[in-house]
N, CA and C atoms as an extended XYZ file, in Angstrom:
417
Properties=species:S:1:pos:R:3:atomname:S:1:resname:S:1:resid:I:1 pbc="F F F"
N       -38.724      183.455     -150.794 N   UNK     1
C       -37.957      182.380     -151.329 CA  UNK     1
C       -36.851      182.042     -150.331 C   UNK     1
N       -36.742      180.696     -149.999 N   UNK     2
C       -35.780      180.342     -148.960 CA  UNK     2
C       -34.175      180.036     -149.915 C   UNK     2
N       -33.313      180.597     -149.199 N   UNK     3
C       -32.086      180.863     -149.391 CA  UNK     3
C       -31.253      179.558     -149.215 C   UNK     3
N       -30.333      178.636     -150.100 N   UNK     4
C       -29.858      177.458     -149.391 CA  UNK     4
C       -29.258      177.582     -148.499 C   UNK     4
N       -28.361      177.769     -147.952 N   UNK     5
C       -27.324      178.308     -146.906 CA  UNK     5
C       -27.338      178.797     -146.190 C   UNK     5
N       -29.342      179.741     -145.805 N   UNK     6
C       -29.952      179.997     -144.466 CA  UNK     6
C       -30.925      179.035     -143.828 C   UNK     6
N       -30.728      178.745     -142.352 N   UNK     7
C       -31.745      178.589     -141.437 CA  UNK     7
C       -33.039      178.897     -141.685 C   UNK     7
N       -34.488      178.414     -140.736 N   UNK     8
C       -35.215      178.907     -140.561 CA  UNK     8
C       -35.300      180.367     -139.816 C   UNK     8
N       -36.261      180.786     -140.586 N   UNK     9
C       -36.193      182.365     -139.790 CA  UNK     9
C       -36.870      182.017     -138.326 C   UNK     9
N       -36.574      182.677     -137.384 N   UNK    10
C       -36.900      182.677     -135.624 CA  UNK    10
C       -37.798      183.005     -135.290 C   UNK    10
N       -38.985      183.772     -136.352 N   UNK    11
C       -40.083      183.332     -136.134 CA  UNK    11
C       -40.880      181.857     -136.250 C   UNK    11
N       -40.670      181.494     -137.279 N   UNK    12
C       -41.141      179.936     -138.170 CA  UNK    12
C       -40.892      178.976     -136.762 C   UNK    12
N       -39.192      179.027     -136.621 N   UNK    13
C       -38.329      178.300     -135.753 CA  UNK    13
C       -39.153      178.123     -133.902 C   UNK    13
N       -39.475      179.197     -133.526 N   UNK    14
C       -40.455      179.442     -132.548 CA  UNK    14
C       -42.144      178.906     -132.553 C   UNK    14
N       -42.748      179.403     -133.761 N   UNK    15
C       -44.214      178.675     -133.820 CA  UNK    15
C       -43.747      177.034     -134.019 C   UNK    15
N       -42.837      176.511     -134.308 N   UNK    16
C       -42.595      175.002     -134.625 CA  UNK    16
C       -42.362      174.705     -133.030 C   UNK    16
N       -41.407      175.252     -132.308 N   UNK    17
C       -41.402      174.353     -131.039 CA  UNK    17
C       -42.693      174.634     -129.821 C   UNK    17
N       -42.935      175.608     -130.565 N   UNK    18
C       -44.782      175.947     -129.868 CA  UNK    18
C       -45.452      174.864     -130.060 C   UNK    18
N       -45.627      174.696     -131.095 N   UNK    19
C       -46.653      173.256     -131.859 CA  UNK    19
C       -46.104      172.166     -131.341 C   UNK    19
N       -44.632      172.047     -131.013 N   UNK    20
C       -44.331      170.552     -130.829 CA  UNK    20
C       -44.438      170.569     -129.380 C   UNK    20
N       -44.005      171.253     -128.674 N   UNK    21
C       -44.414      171.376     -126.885 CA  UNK    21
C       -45.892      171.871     -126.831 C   UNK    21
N       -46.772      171.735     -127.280 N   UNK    22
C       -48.046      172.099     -127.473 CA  UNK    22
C       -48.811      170.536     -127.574 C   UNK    22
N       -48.338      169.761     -128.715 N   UNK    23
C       -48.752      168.387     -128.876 CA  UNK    23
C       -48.162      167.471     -127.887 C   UNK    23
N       -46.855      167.508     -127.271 N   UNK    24
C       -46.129      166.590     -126.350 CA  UNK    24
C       -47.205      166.906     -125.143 C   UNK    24
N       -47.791      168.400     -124.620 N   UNK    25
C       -48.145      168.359     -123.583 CA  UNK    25
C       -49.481      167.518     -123.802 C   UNK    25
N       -50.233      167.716     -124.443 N   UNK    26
C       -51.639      167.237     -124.841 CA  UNK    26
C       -51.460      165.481     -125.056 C   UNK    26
N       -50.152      165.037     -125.518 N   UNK    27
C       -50.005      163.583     -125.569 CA  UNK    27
C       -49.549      163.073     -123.910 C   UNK    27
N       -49.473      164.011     -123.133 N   UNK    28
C       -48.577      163.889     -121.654 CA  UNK    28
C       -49.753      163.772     -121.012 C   UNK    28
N       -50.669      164.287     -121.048 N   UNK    29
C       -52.124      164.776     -120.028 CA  UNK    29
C       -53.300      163.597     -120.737 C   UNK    29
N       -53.019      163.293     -122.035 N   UNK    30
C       -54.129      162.104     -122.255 CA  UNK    30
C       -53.778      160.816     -121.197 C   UNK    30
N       -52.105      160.528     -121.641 N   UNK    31
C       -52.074      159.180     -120.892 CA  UNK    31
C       -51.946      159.259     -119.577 C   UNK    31
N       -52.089      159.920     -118.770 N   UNK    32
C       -52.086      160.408     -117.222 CA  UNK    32
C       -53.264      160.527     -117.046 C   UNK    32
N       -54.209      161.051     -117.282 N   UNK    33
C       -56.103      161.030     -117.677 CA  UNK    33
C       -56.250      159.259     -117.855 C   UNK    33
N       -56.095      158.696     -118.818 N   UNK    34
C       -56.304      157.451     -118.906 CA  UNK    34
C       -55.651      156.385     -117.635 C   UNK    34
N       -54.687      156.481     -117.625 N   UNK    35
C       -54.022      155.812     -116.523 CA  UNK    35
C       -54.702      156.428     -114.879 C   UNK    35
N       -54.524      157.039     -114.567 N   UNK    36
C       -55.248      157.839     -113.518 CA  UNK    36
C       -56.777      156.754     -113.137 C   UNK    36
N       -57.751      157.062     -114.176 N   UNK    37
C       -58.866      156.833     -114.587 CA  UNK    37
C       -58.757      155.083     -114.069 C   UNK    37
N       -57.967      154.683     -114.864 N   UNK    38
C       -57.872      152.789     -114.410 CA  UNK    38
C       -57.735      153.040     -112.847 C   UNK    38
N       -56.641      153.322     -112.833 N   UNK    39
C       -56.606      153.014     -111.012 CA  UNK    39
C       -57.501      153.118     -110.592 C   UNK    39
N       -57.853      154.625     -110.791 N   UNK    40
C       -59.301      154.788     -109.594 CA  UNK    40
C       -60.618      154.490     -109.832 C   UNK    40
N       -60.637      153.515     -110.848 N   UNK    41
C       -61.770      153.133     -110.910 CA  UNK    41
C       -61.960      151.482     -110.164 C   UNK    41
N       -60.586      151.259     -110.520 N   UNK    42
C       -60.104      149.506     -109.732 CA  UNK    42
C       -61.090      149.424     -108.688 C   UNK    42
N       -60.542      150.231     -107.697 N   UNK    43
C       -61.272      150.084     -106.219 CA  UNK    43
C       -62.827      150.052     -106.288 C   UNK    43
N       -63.680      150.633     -107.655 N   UNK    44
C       -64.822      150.583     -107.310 CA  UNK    44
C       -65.384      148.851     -107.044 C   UNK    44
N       -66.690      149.242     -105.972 N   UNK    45
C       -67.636      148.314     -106.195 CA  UNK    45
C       -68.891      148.173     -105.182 C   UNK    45
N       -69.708      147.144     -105.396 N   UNK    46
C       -70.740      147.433     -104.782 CA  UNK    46
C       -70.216      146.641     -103.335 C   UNK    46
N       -70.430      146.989     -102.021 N   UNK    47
C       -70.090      146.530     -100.710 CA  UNK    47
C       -71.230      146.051     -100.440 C   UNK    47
N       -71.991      144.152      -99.701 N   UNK    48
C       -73.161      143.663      -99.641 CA  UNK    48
C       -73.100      143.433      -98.421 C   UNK    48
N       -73.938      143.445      -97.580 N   UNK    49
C       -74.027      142.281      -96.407 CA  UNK    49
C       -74.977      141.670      -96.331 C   UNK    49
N       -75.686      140.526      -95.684 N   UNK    50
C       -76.637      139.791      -95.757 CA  UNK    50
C       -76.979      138.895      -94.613 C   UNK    50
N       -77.559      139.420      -94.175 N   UNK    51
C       -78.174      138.533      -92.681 CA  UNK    51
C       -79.824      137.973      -92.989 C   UNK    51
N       -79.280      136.968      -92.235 N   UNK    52
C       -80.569      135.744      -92.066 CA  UNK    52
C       -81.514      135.688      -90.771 C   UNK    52
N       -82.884      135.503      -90.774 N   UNK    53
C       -83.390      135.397      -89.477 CA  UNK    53
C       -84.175      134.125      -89.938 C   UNK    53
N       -84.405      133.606      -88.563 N   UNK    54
C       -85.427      132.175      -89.149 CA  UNK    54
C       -86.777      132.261      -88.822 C   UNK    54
N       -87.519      132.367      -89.868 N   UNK    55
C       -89.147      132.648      -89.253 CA  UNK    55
C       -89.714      131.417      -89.038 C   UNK    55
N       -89.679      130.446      -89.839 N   UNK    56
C       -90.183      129.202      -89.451 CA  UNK    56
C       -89.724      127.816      -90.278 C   UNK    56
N       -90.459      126.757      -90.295 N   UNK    57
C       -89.567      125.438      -90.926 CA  UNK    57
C       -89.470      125.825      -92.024 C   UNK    57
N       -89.709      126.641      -92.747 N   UNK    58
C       -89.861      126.802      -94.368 CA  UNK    58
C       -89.263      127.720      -94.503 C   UNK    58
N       -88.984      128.761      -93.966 N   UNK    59
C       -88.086      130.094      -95.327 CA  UNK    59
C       -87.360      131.205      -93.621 C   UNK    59
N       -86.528      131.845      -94.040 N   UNK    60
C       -85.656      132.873      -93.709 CA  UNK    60
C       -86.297      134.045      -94.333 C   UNK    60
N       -85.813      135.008      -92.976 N   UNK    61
C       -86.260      136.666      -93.414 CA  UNK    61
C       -84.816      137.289      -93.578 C   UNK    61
N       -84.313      137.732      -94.974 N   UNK    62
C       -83.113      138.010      -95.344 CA  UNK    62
C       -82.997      139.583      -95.460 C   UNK    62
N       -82.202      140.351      -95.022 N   UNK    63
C       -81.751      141.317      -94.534 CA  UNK    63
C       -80.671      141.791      -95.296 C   UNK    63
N       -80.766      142.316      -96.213 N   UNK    64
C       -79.848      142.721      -97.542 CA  UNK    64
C       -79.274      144.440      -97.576 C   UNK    64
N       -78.007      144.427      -97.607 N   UNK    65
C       -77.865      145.808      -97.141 CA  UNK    65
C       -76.485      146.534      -98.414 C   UNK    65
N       -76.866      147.068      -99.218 N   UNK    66
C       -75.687      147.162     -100.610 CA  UNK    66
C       -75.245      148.860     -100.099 C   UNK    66
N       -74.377      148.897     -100.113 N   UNK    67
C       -73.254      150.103     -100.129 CA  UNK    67
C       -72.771      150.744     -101.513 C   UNK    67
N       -72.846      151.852     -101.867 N   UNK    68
C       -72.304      151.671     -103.278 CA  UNK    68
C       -70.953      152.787     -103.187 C   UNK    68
N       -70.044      151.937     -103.897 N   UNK    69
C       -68.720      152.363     -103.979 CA  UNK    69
C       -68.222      152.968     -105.341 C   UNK    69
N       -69.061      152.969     -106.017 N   UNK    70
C       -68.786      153.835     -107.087 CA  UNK    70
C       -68.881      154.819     -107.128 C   UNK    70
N       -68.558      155.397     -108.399 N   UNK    71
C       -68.867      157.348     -107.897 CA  UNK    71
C       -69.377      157.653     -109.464 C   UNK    71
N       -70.205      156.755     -109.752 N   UNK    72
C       -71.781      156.735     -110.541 CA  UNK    72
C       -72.904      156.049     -109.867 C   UNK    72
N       -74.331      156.226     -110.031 N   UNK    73
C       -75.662      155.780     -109.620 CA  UNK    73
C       -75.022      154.470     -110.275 C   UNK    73
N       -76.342      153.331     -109.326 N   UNK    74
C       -75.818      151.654     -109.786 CA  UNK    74
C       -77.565      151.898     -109.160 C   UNK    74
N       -77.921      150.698     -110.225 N   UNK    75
C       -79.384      150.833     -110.091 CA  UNK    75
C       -79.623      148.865     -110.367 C   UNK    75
N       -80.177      148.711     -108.698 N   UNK    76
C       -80.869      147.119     -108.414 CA  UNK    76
C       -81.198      146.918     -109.516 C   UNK    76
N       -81.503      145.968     -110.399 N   UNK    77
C       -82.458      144.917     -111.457 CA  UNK    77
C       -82.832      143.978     -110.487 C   UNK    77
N       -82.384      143.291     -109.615 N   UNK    78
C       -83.632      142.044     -109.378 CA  UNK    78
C       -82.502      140.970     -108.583 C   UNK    78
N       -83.138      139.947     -107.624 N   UNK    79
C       -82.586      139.186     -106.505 CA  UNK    79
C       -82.959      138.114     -107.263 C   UNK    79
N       -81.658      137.070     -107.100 N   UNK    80
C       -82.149      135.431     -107.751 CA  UNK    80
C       -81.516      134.671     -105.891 C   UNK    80
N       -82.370      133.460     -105.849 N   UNK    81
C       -81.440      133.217     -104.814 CA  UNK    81
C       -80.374      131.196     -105.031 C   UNK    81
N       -79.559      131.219     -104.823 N   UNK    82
C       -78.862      129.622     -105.263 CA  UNK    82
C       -79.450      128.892     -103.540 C   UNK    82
N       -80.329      127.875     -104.208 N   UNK    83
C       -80.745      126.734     -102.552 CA  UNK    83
C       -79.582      125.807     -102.912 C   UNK    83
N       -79.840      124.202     -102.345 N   UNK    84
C       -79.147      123.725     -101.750 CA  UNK    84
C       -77.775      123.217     -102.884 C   UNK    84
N       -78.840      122.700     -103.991 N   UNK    85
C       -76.998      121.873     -104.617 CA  UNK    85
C       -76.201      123.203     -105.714 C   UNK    85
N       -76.528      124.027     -105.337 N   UNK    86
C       -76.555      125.207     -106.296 CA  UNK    86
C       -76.357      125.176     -107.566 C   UNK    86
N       -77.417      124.596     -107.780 N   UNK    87
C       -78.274      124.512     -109.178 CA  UNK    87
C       -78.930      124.686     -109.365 C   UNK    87
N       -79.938      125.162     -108.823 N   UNK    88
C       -81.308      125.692     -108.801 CA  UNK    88
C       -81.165      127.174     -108.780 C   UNK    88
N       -81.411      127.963     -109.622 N   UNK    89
C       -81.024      129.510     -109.313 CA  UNK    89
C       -83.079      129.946     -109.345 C   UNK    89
N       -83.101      131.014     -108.726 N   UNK    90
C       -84.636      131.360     -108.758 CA  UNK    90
C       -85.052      132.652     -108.092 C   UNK    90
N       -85.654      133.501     -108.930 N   UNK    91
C       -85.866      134.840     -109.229 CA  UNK    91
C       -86.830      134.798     -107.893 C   UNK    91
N       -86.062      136.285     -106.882 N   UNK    92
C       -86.942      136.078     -105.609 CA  UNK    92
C       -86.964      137.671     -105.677 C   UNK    92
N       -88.691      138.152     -105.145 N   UNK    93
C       -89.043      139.888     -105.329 CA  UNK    93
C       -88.911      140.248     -103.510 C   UNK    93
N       -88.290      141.499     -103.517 N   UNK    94
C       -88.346      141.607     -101.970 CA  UNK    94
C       -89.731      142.003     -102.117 C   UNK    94
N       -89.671      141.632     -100.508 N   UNK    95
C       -90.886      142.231      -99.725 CA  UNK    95
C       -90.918      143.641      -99.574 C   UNK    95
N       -89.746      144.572      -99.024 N   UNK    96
C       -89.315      145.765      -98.644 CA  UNK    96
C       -87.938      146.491      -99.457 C   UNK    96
N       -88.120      147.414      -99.809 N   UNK    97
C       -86.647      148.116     -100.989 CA  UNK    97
C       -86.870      149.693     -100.514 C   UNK    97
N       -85.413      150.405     -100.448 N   UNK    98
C       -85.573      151.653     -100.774 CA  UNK    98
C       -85.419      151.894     -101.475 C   UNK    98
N       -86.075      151.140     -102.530 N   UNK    99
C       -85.712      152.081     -103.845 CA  UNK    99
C       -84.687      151.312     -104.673 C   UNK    99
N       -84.622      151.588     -106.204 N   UNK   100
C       -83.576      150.366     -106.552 CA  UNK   100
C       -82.681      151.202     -107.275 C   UNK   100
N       -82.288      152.881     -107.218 N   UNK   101
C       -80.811      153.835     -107.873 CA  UNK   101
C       -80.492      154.091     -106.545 C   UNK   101
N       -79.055      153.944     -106.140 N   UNK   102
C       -78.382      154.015     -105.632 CA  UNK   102
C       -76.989      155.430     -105.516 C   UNK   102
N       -77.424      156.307     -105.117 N   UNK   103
C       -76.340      157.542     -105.614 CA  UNK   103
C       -74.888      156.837     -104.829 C   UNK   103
N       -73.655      158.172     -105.284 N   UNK   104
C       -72.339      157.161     -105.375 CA  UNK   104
C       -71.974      157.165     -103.631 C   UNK   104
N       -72.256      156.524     -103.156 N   UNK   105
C       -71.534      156.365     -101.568 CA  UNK   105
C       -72.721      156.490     -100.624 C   UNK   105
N       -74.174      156.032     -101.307 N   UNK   106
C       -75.471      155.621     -100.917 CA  UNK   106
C       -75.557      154.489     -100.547 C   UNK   106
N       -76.646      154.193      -99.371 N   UNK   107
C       -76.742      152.591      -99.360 CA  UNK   107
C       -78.199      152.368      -99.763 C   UNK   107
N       -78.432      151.131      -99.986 N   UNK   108
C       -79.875      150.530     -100.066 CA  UNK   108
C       -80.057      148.920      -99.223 C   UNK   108
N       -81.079      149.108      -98.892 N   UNK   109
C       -81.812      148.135      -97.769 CA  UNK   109
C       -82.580      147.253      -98.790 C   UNK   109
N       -82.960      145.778      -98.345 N   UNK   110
C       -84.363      145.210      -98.672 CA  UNK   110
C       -84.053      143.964      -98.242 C   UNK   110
N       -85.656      143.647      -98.024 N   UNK   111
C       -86.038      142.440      -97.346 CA  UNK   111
C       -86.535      141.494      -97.991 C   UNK   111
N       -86.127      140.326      -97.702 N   UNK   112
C       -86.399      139.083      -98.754 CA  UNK   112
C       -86.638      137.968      -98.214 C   UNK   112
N       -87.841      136.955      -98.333 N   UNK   113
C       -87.865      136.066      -97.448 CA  UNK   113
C       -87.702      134.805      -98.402 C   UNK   113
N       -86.621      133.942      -98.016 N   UNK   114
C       -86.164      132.826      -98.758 CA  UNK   114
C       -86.231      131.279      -98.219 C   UNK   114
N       -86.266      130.413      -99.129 N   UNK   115
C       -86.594      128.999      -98.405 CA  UNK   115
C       -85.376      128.423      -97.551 C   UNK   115
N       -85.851      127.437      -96.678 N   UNK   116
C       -84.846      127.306      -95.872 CA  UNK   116
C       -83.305      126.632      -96.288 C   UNK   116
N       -83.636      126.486      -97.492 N   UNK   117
C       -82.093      125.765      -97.755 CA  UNK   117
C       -81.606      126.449      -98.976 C   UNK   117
N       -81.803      128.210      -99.160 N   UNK   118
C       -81.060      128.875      -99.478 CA  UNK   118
C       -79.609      129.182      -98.863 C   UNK   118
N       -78.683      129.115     -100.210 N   UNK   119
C       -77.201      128.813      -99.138 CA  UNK   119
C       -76.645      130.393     -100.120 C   UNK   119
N       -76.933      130.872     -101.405 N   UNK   120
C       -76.739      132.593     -101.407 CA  UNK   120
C       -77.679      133.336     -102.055 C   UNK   120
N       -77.556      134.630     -102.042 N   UNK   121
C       -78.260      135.166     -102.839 CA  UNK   121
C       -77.197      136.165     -103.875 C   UNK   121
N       -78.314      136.078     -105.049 N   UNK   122
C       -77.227      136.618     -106.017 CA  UNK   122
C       -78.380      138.354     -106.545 C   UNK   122
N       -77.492      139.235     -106.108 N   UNK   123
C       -77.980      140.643     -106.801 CA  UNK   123
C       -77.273      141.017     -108.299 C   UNK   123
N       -77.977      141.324     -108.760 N   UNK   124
C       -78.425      142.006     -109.961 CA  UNK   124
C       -78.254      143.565     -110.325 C   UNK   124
N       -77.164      143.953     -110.735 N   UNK   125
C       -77.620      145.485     -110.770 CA  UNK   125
C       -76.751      146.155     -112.046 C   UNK   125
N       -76.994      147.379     -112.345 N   UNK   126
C       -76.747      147.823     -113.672 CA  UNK   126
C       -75.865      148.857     -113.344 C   UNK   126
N       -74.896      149.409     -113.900 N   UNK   127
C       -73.496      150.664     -113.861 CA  UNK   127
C       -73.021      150.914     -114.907 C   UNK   127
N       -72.898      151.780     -114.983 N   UNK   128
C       -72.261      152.417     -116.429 CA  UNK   128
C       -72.743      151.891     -117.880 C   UNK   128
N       -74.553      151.381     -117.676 N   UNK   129
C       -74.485      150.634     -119.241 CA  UNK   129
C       -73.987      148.844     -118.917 C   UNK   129
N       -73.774      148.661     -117.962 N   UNK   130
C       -73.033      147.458     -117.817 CA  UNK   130
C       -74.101      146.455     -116.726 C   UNK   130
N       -73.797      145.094     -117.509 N   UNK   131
C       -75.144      143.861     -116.114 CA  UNK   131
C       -74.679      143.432     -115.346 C   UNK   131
N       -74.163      143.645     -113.862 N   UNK   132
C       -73.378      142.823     -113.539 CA  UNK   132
C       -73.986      142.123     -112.210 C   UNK   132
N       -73.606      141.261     -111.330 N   UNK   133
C       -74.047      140.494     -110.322 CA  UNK   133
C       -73.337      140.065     -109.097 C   UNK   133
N       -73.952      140.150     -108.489 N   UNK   134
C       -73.008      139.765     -107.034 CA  UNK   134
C       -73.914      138.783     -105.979 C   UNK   134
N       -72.835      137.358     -106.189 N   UNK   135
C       -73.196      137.003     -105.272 CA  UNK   135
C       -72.925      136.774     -103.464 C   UNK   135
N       -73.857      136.617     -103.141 N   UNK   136
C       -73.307      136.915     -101.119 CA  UNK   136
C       -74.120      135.235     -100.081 C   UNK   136
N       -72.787      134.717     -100.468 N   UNK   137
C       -73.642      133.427      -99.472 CA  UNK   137
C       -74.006      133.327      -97.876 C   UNK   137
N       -75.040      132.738      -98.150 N   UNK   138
C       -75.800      132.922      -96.220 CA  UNK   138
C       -74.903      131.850      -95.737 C   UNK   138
N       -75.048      132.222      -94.508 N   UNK   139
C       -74.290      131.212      -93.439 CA  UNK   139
C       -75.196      130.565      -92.217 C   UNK   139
């Protein structure tokens, strides 16, 4: 039976600031985990380059080269390419791929031969559950 005119006893008094510096630390390390997490995920992304060769009056041999900057697998879905008034979008299959999962700081190659008045090509690829696309205009 607690006494009016006494304190908590110094045991009680002790497991209480245990529990409360126990929960402050665990509320200290979530938002530092979360925050942390944003930043370094900012910088991710996929790095493209894209070179053109001209085979003849009709189409380009395209030279597609993806870097991956994430630090999860990112796995190709599929090449569309934009020709001239870029309005025309149109699903183009390479000729040559290594492969379409990408491990994190892997690159992937492929070859694509496109008509001559392709002005970009737009990749396709999947991360975390997520569709996303990148386009890279020829010059």
């Amino acid at each position: 039976m607690i006494n009016p005119g006494k304190g908590l006893s110094p045991l009680v008094a002790t497991l209480i600031l245990i529990a409360f510096t126990v929960i402050g630390g665990i509320l200290v390390y979530e938002y530092f985990t979360k925050t942390s997490e944003g930043i370094m995920s900012s910088g991710e992304q996929l790095i493209v380059t894209a070179s053109k060769s001209y085979v003849d009056g009709s189409r380009y041999l395209v030279y597609v080269e993806v870097t991956n900057n994430y630090r999860t697998n990112v796995t190709i879905t599929g090449f569309k390419i934009i020709t001239d008034a870029l309005t025309t979008v149109s699903t183009i299959t390479p000729l040559q791929t290594s492969g379409n999962n990408i491990q994190p700081g892997g690159k992937y190659t492929a070859i694509l031969t496109a008509p001559i008045n392709t002005k970009a090509i737009i990749i396709d690829y999947k991360v975390r559950g997520s569709v996303l696309s990148k386009t890279i205009p020829l010059s």
